[in-house]
N, C-alpha and C positions, 0 to 999 in steps of 0.2 A: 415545190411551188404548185400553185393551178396553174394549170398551162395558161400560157398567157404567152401572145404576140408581140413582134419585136415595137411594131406601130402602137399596141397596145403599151409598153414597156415607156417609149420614148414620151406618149400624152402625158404617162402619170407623174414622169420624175422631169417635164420639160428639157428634154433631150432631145436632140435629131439624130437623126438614120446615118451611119458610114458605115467603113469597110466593104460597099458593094451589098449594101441592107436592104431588101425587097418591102419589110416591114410585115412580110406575113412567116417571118419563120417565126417557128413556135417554141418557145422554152417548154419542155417537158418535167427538168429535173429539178434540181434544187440552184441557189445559189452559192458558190464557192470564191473563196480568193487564194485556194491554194492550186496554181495546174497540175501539184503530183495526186491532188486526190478527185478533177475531175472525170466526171461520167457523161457516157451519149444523153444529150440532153441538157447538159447543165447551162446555167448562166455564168461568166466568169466576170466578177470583178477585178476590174484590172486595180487594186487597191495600192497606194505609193507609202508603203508604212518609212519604219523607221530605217530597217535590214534590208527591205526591199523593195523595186517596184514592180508592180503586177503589170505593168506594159512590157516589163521586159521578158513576158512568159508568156504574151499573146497568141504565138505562135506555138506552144507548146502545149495548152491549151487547146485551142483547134485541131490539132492531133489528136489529141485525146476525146474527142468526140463533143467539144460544148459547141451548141447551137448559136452562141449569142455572148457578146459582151459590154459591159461598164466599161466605160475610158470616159479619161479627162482631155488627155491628148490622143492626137491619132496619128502613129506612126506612118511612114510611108510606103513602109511594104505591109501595111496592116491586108489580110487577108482573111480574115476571123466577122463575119458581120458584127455591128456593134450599135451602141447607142452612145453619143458624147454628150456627158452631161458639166456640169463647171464644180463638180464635187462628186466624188464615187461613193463616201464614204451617207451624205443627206440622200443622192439617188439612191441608195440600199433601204435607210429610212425609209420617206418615201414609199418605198414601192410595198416595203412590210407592212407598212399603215394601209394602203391601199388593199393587199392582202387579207390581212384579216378581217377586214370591214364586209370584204366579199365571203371570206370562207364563213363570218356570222351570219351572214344572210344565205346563203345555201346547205349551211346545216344549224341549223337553228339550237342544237345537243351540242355543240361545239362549248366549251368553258375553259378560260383559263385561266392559269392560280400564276400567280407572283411571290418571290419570296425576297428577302433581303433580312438582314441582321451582320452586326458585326467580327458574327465567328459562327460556321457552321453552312452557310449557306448550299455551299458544294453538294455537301454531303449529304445535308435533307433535301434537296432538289434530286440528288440520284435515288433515295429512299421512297419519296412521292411516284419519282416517275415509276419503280417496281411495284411499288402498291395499284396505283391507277392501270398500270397497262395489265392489271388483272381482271380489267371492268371494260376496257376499252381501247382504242390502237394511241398512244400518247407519245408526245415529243416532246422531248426533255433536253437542253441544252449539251452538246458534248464539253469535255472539262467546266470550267467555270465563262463559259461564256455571256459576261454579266453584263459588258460597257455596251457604248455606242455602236459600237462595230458587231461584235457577236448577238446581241439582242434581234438586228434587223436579222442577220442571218439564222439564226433559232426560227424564227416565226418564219421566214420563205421555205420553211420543212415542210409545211404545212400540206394534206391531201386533203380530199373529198370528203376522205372518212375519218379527219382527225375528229374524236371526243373530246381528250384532253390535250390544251398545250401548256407546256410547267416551263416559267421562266425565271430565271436567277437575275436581281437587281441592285449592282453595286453602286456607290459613291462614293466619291474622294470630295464633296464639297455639297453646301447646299444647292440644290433646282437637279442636280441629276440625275435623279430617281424620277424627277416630276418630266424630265423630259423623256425618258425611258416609256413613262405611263403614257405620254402622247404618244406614241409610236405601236405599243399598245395596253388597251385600257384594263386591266386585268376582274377578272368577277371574284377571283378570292385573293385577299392579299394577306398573308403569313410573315409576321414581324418573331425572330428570334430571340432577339439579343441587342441592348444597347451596351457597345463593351469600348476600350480606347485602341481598339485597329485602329492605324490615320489619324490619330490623336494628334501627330502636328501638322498636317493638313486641314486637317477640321479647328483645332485651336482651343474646343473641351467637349464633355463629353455632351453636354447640353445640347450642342450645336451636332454629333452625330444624331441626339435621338430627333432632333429637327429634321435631320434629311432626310433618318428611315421614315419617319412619319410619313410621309411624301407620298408614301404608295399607300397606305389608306386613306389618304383623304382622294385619292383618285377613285376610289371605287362608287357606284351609282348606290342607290338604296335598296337595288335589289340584289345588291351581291353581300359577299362578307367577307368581315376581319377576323383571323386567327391570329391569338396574341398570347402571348407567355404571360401567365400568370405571374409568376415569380419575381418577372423584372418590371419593377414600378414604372421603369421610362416607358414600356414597350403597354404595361398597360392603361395606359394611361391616355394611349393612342384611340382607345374607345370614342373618347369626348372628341376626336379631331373626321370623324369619318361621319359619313351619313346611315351605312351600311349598318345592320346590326353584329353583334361579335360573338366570339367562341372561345374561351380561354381554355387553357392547359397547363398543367404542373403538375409534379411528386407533391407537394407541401398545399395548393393553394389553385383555385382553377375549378372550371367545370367538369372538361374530360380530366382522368387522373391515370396517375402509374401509379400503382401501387408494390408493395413486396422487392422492390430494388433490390436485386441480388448481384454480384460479383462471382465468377468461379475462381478455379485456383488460376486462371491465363486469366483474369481481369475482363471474362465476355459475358455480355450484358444478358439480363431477364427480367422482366416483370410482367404485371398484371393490367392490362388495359380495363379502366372502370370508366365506364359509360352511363351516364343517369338517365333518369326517365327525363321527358320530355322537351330534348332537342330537335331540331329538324333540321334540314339540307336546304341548301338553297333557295331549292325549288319546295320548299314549304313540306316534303312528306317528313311523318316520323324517322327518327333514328334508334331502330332496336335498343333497350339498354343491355345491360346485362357484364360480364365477365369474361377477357380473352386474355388467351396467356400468350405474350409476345418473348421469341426468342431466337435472333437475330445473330450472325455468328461475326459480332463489333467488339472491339476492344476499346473499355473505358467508358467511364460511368456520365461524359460530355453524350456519349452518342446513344445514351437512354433517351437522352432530350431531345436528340434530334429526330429517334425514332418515331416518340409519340407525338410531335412536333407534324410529322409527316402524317400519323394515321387520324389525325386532328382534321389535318386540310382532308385529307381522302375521306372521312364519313361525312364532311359539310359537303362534298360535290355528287354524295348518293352509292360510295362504296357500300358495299355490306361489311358492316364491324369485324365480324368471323374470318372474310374471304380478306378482307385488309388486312389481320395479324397472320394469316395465316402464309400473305404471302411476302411477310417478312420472315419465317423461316429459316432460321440457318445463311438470311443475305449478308453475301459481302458488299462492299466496297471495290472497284477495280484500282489498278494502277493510277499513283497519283492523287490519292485520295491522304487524309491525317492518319496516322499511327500503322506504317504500311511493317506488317512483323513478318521476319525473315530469320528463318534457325539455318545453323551451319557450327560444326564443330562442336555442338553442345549448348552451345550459346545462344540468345534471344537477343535480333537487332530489332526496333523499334525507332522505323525510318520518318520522319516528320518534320523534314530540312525543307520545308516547301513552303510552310507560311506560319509566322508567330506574332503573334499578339499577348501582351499580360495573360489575358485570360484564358488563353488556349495553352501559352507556355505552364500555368497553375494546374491547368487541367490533363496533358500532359504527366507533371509530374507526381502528382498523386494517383497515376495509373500504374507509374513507375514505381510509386511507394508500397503499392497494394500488391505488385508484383512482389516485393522484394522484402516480403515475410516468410519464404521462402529461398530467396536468391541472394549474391549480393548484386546493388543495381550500382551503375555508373550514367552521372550522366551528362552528354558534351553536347554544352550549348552556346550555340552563336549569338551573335547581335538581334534582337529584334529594329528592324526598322521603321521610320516614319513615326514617329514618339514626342517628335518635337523637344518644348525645355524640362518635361519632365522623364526623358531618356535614365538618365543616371540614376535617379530615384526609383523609378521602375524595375530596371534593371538588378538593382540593388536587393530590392524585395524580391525579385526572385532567387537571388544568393541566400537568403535569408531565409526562403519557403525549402528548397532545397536540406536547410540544416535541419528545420524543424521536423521534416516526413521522414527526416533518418537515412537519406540517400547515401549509400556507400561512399559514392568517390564523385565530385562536381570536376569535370573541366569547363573550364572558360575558355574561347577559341574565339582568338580575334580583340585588337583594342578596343572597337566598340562594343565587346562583353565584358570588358574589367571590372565594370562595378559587380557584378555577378558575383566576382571570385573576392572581392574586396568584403561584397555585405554577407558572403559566407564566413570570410576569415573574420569578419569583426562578430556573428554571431555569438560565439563565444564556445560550440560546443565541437566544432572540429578542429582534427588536430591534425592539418595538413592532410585531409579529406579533399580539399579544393585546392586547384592549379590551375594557374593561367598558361596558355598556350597559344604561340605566336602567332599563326597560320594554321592553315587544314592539313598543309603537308607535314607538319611536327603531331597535329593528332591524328594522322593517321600510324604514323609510327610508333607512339604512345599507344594506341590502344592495342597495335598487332603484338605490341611487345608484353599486355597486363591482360587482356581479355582472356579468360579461361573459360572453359566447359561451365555450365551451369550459371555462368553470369548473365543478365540482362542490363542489355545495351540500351537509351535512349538518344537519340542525335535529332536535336531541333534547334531549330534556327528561321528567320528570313529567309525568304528563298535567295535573294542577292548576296547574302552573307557568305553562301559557300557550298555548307557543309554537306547538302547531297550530294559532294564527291567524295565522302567518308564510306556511304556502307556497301557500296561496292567492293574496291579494294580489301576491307575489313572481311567481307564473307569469305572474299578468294581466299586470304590468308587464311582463316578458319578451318574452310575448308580442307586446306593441304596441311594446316599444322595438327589436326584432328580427326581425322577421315574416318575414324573410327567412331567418331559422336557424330556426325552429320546424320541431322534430321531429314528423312525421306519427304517431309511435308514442307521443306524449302520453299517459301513465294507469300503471296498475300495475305495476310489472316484479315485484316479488320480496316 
């Protein structure tokens, strides 16, 4: 945060002064609503989620050195200065809108990009902030901090000397992206993907590419839209902004990938083609010319997301060269899509954390590509949030599965039956595919069939489970193979 005063704190979010609040103590640090990770300095929101409430950490919190706190209520041995406001959650709002408004007027070079799309966001949001924070000090969302809650808290990161701030903007409905952008207004807005994530909360997919929309039409005239060539919804978004735009794609687009290569482990290469007569933002040239980008990602989704990423970074005044160069050999950290993990010979491909159609297809033709060499297996969960066409969907991925020639499909879980059902009806497996009741029968199933040299995929909803599959799975591996355990054990991509 800019330092800012408790009196200062309580004007903006119409709060008053407790706990013994002077009104001149000064927040130094950031914003926080967890007390095991505050710092001297911080602001603690006292946040009353669903698991927890933050008043009942006040005290733990003030130990830990925070200057200052958010409450709704005010305990009676409150001993923590504070500010009560009648919502923690708009006071956080609030106070970020008021934030950024300040850190644009005392660093006038401040910019910042927004991104949203229905699969991928995560991942080009950590990609952007590696590129950018080669040009300048950037703040980039930790995990997927997309909602109401984590957006204000992204932007109260904010110093003196922030260049870049890169923020991630989800929806589960239409206006919630529009209310994100009041909170703050973004100068580049980066659209992905219109895919059926939330397909039964949204209701089609019409109405998702309605919502992503949202954040470009936030944008003034003097900013820009980066837009995926390739997806008609997303381009389409041109006509709906004031701003002028930047497209990209392999097939179709301004910036281009070119030469799409695959190695034998499925990580990504190509050729960044830049034309003549683009410019940045701020109106200068943008070099053209030829960079070769080689990123150490698995899967031909996270080409897109790469050049997706060096897209927004030469619109905000990257150098083309210094932005492929500092994708180099990037990972992904923990918690990220397609997390690979060898043990015993074998290759797990952990991606139990979120699915959608499109991610679950993308996925398994990563799986397919592997497994021209391999035999591949692959055990998948329910995708959630699908709405009435759940069983149909699902179904086509039982069906995608036979076509890519996938060794062995399990289905885990009743809401994956259709899976195993439009595999068996395919026509071309022959007891290739197996339903499996629970995660605790596939994990026994796989300790019992997984051998050296096979790869593993396990994806699912993250609700559905099955990230308690590749743990147990390596241990086993491990001890049943000790002799093939790969020294390069942990994250590839």
């Amino acid at each position: 945060m800019l330092e800012t005063t408790a009196r200062q704190i309580a004007d903006l979010t119409g709060g008053e002064l407790v706990g013994g609040a002077r009104g001149d103590e000064t927040v130094t640090g950031i914003a926080r609503i967890d007390s095991r990770e505050v710092r001297d300095g911080d602001l603690f929101a006292a946040f009353a989620g669903e698991q927890a409430d933050g008043h009942d950490y006040l005290e733990a919190a003030r130990a830990a050195g925070a200057t200052l706190a958010l409450v709704s209520t005010v305990p009676e041995d409150l001993t923590l200065p504070a500010v009560r406001v009648s919502d923690v959650q708009e006071a956080l709002a609030a106070l970020a809108r008021a934030q950024l408004e300040r850190a644009r007027r005392e660093n006038p070079q401040l910019t910042v990009l927004a991104i949203t799309g229905s699969a991928g966001k995560t991942g080009t949001k950590d990609l952007l902030g590696t590129v950018l924070a080669s040009a300048g000090e950037t703040i980039a969302p930790v995990g997927s901090f997309n909602n109401e809650l984590g957006l204000p808290l992204t932007v109260l990161r904010l110093t003196p000397a922030t260049r870049f701030l890169v923020l991630e903007m989800g929806a589960r409905g239409i206006g919630h992206i529009a209310h994100l952008t009041a909170i703050a207004r973004p100068d580049v807005a980066l659209v992905l993907n219109v895919g059926s994530a939330h397909l039964g909360e949204f209701g089609s997919v019409e109405a998702i590419a309605q919502a992503k929309g949202e954040l470009v039409e936030a944008l003034e005239p003097t900013g820009r839209a980066v837009l995926a060539a390739e997806d008609h919804r997303v381009a389409a978004m041109a006509e709906r902004t004031n701003a002028p735009s930047v497209t990209w794609g392999f097939d179709a687009g301004q910036v281009r990938g070119e030469n799409l290569t695959l190695d034998d482990e499925a990580r990504i290469g190509f050729t960044l083609q830049i034309p003549a007569g683009l410019t940045t933002v701020d109106g200068a040239p943008i070099p053209p010319g030829e960079h070769a980008v080689r990123p150490d990602l698995l899967g031909e989704h996270q080409a897109g997301n790469a050049l997706a990423a060096l897209t927004a970074a030469i619109s905000v005044g990257v150098d083309p060269a210094a932005a492929a160069a500092a994708l180099q050999d990037a990972r992904l950290g923990s918690g990220h899509r397609m997390q690979v993990h060898r043990a015993g010979g074998a290759m797990i491909i952990d991606d139990a954390y979120n699915a959608n159609p499109d991610s679950m297809r993308q996925a398994l033709k990563t799986l397919a590509h592997l497994g021209r060499s391999h035999r591949t297996i692959a055990v998948l969960g329910e995708m959630l949030e699908l709405g009435e066409e759940s069983t149909m969907l699902h179904d086509q991925i039982g069906r995608l599965a036979v076509r890519l020639n996938i060794s062995q499909l399990y289905a885990v879980g009743s809401g994956a039956a259709a899976m195993h059902h439009g595999a068996s009806l395919e026509g071309s497996f022959g007891g290739e595919s197996e339903l499996l009741a629970d995660v605790d029968e596939a994990i026994a199933v796989l300790q019992r069939v997984v051998q050296p040299g096979d790869v593993v995929l396990v994806k699912s909803s993250r609700d559905a489970g099955l990230r308690r599959i590749t743990a147990p799975l390596l241990e086993h591996l491990q001890a049943s193979h000790p002799c093939e355990t790969d020294a390069r054990t942990g994250e590839n991509a």
